[in-house]
C-alpha positions as CSV (number, residue, x, y, z in Angstrom):
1,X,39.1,-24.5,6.9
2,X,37.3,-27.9,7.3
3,X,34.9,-29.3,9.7
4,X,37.7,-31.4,11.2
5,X,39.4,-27.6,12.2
6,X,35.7,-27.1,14.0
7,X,36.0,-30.6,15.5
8,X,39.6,-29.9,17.0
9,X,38.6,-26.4,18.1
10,X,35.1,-27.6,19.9
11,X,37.3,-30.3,21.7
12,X,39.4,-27.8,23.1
13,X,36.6,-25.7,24.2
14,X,35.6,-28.7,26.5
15,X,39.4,-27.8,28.0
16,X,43.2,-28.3,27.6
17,X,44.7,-31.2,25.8
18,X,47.7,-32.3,24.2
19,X,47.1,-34.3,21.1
20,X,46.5,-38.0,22.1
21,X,43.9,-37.0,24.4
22,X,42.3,-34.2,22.1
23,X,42.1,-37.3,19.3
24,X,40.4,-39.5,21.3
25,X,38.2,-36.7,22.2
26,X,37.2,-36.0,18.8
27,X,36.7,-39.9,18.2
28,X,35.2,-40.5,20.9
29,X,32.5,-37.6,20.4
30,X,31.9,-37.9,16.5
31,X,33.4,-41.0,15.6
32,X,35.6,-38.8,13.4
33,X,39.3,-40.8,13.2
34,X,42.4,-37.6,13.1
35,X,45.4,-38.4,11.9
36,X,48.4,-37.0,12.8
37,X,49.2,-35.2,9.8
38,X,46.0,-33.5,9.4
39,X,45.3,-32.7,13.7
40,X,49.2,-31.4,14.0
41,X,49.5,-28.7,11.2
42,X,45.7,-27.4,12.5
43,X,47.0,-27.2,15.9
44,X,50.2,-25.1,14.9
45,X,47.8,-23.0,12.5
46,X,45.9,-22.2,15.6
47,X,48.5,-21.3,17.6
48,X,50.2,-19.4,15.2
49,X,46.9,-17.0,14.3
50,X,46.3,-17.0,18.6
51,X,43.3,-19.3,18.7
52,X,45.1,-21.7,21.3
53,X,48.1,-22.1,23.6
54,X,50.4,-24.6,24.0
55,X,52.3,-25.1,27.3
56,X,54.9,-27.6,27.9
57,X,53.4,-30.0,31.0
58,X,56.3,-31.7,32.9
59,X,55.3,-35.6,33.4
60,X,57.2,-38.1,35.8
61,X,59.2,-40.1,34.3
62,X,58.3,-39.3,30.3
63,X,59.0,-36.5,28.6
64,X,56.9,-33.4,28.8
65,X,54.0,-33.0,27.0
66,X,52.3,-29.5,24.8
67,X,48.7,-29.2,26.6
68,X,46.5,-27.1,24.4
69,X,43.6,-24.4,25.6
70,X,41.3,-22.3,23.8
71,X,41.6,-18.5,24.0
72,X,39.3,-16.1,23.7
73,X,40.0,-15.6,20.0
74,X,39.6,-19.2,19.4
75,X,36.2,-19.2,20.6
76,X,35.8,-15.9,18.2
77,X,37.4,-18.1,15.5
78,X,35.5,-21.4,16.2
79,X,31.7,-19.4,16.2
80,X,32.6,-17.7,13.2
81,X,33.7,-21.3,11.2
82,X,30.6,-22.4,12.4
83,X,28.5,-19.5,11.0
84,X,30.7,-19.7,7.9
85,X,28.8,-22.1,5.5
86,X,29.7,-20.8,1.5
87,X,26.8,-22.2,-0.7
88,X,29.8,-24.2,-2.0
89,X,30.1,-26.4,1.3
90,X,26.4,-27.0,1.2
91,X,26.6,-30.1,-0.4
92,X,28.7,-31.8,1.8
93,X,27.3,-34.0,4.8
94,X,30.4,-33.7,6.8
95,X,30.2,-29.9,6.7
96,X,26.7,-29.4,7.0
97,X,26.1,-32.3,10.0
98,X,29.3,-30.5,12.2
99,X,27.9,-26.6,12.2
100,X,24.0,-28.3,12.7
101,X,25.7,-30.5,16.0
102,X,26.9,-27.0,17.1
103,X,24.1,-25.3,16.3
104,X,23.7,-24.6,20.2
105,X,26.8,-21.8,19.9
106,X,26.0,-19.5,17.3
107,X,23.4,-16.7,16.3
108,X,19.6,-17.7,15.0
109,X,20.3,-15.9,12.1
110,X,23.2,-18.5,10.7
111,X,21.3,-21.1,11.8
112,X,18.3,-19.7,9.5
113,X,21.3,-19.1,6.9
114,X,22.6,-22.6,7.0
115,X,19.5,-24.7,7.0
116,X,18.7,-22.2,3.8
117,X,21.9,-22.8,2.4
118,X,21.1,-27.1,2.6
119,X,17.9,-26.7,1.7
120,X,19.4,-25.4,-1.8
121,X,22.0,-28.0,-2.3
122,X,19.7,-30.4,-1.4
123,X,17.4,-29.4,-3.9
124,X,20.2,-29.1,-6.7
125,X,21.2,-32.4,-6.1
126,X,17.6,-33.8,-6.4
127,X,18.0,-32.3,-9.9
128,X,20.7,-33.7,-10.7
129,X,19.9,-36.7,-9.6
130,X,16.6,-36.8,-11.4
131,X,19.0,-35.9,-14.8
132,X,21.1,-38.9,-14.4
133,X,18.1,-40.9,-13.7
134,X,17.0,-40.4,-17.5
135,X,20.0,-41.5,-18.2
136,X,20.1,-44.5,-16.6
137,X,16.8,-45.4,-17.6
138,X,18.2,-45.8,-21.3
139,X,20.6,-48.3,-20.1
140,X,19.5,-51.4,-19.9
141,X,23.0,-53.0,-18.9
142,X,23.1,-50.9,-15.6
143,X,19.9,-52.3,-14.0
144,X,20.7,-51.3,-10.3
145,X,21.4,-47.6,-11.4
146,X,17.9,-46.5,-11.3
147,X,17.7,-48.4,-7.8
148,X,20.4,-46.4,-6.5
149,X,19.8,-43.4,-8.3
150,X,15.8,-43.8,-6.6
151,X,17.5,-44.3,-3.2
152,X,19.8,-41.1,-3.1
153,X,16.4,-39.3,-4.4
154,X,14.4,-40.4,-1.4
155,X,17.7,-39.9,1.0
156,X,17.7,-36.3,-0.8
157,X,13.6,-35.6,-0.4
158,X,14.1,-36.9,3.4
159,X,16.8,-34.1,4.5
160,X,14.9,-31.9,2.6
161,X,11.7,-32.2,4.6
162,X,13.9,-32.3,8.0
163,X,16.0,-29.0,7.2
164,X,12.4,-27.5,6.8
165,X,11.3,-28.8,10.0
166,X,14.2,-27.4,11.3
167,X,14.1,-24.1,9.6
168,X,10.5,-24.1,11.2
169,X,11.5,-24.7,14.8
170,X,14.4,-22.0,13.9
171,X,11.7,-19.0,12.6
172,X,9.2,-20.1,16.1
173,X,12.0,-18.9,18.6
């Protein structure tokens, strides 16, 4: 599963929705656009494995419409996406930014976990970033690469002294 499946899940945890309105939730929250074809299939997922309900809602004068809620195994199922952060997801800002706005809903332990977890992909990607940088300093045709390679580096070394801060704050409570 993805962060969006952690988005849609958090939503619903905020209470019952039917799709429109759990979209513009979502948006409206993280700025993260659903489409139908990826929010539809994760909501019949869910209610397939018990994480949410659907219930038809009669309207006036429009057709009914599925309302979503959260049950008790969804919230089970949303901590533990959350506290699941493979090494291999490490790398990515989407993942790591959606578990660290949640923080707030799972153990201190995978908190500690996670901001060890970045800390190492950030650290690899410094390397490798620092490789492609001798590259690009042999080629003298590509004269923004070094810029930009110098400007992911410093992105890079940023997060990396944050997460620390972090992990700090994280091993004083």
């Amino acid at each position: 599963m993805s962060y969006v499946e952690i988005l849609i899940l958090r939503r619903l945890r905020s209470g019952p929705a039917h799709g429109y309105e759990l979209r513009k939730r979502v948006e409206q929250t993280t700025g993260v656009v659903l489409h139908n074809n990826s929010l539809y299939p994760a909501l019949k997922r869910f209610e397939e494995a018990g994480a949410i309900e659907g219930e038809l809602v009669p309207q006036r004068g429009v057709p009914p419409r599925r309302v979503f809620r959260l049950t008790e195994s969804g919230h089970d199922l949303l901590r533990s996406l959350l506290e699941d952060f493979p090494q291999d997801l490490a790398d990515s800002d989407e993942e790591f930014l959606t578990r660290l706005a949640f923080f707030h809903l799972i153990a201190p332990e995978a908190r500690r976990e996670i901001l060890a977890r970045r800390r190492r992909a950030l650290l690899g990607r410094i390397a490798h970033l620092d490789e492609m940088a001798k590259l690009a300093a042999v080629d003298p045709e590509e004269p923004y690469a070094q810029r930009l390679l110098d400007f992911q580096r410093r992105q890079a070394e940023n997060e990396v002294a944050w997460v620390a801060e972090l992990a700090a704050e994280e091993e004083a409570s």
